[in-house]
C-alpha positions as CSV (number, residue, x, y, z in Angstrom):
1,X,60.6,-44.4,2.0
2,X,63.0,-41.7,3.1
3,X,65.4,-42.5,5.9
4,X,65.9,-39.7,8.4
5,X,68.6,-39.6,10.5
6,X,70.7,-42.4,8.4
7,X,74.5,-41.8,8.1
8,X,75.8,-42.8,5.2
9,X,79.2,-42.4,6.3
10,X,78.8,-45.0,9.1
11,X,77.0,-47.3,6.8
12,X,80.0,-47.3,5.0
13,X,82.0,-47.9,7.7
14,X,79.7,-50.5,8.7
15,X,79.8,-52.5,5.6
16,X,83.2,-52.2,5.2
17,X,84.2,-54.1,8.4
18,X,81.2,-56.8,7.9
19,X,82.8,-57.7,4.7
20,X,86.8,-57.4,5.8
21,X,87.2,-54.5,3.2
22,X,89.8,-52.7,4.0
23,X,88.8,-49.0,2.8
24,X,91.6,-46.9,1.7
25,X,91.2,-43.1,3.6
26,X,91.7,-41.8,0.0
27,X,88.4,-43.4,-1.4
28,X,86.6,-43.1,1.6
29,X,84.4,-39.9,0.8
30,X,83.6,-41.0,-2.9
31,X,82.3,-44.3,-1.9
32,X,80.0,-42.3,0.8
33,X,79.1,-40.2,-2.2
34,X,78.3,-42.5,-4.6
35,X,76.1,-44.5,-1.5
36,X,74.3,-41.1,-1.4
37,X,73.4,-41.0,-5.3
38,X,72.5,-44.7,-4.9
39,X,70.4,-43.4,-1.8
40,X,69.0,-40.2,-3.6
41,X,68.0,-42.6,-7.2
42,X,66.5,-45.8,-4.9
43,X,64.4,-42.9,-2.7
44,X,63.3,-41.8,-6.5
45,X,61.7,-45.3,-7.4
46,X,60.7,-46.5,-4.2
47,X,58.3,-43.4,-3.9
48,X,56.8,-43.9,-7.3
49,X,53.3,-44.8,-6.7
50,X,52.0,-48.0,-8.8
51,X,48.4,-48.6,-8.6
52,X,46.8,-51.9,-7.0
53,X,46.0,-53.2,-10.8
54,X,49.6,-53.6,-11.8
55,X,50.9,-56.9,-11.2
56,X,54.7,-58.0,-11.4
57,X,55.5,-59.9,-14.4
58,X,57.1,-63.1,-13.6
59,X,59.1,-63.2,-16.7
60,X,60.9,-59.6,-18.3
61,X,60.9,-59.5,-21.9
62,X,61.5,-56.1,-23.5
């Protein structure tokens, strides 16, 4: 599920003031870049169809 028109910048900014997180200017444009990749990987896997047979395991054992 792809997002148009979602700004990661203000997300950031967002965030930040929800959680009292005071955001150094200096780090400011890596964390919106990192939120991106996140953004960019989690767009990856949530597109990734799964047929209706698969069911979720309630227990992970490798």
């Amino acid at each position: 599920m792809r997002r148009e028109g979602f700004d990661v910048g203000e997300y950031v900014e967002q965030m930040a003031l929800l959680l009292d997180l005071q955001l150094r200017d200096e780090y400011r444009d890596g964390v919106v870049a990192n939120f991106e990749r996140i953004m960019a990987i989690a767009n990856l896997v949530n597109e990734f169809p799964l047929t209706e047979e698969i069911e979720a395991a309630p227990i992970f054992e490798p």
